[in-house]
N, C-alpha and C positions, 0 to 999 in steps of 0.2 A: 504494500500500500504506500503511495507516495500523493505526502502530505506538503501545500505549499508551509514555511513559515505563518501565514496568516492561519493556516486549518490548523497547524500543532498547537498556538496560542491558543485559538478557542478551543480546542479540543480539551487543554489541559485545564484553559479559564473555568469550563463547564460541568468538566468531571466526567467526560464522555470516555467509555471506554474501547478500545481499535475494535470489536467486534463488533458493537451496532456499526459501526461504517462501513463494516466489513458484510452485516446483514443487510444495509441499505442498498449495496452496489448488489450482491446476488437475490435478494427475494423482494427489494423495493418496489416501489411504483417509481414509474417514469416519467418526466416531463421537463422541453427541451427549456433552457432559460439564456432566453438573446440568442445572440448568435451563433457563439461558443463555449457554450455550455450547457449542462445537463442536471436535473433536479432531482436526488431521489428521494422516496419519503414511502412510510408507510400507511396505504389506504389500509380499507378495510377488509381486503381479499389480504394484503401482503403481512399483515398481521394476523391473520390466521396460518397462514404457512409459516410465519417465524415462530409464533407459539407453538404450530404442532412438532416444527423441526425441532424445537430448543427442549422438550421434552419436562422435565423435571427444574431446567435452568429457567424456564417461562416467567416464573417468579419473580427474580430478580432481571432479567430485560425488557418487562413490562413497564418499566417506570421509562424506559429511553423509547417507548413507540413515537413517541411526539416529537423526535426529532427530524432532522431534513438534512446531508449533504451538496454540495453543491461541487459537481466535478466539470474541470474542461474538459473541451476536446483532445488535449494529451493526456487523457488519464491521472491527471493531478487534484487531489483534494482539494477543494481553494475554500472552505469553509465549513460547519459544520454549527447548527443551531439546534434550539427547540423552536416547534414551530408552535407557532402563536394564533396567528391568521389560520381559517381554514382555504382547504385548497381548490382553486373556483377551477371548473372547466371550462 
């Protein structure tokens, strides 16, 4: 996982641990943001697959579904939030 400087700051500001962002990029929802970049977050289909995948762990990655990465087009972290807003289509 490669994180820019600005994603390891919030990452650590936040208390986010590398495996939600590591569940957001394989079992997220998708959605492109600008140009060059990409939004993942978990709806409500992607958070049933992270709960059924994470098993007995569900308990304690349940408190990080609310959050959102935000990756470029090279495969670089450039951020990492709770999300606050809900997400319009």
């Amino acid at each position: 996982m490669d994180l820019t400087k600005h994603a390891k700051s919030r990452q650590q500001q936040r208390g986010i641990p590398p495996i939600i962002i590591d569940l957001l990029q394989t079992h997220g929802a998708v959605e492109r943001a600008g140009k060059d970049a990409t939004t993942y977050y978990f709806d409500k289909a992607a958070r049933r697959k992270v709960l059924a995948y994470a098993g007995r762990m569900s308990r304690a990655i349940e408190e990080f579904l609310d959050y959102y990465a935000v990756v470029g087009d090279d495969g670089r972290v450039i951020t990492v939030a709770p999300r606050i807003k809900k997400v319009r289509h």
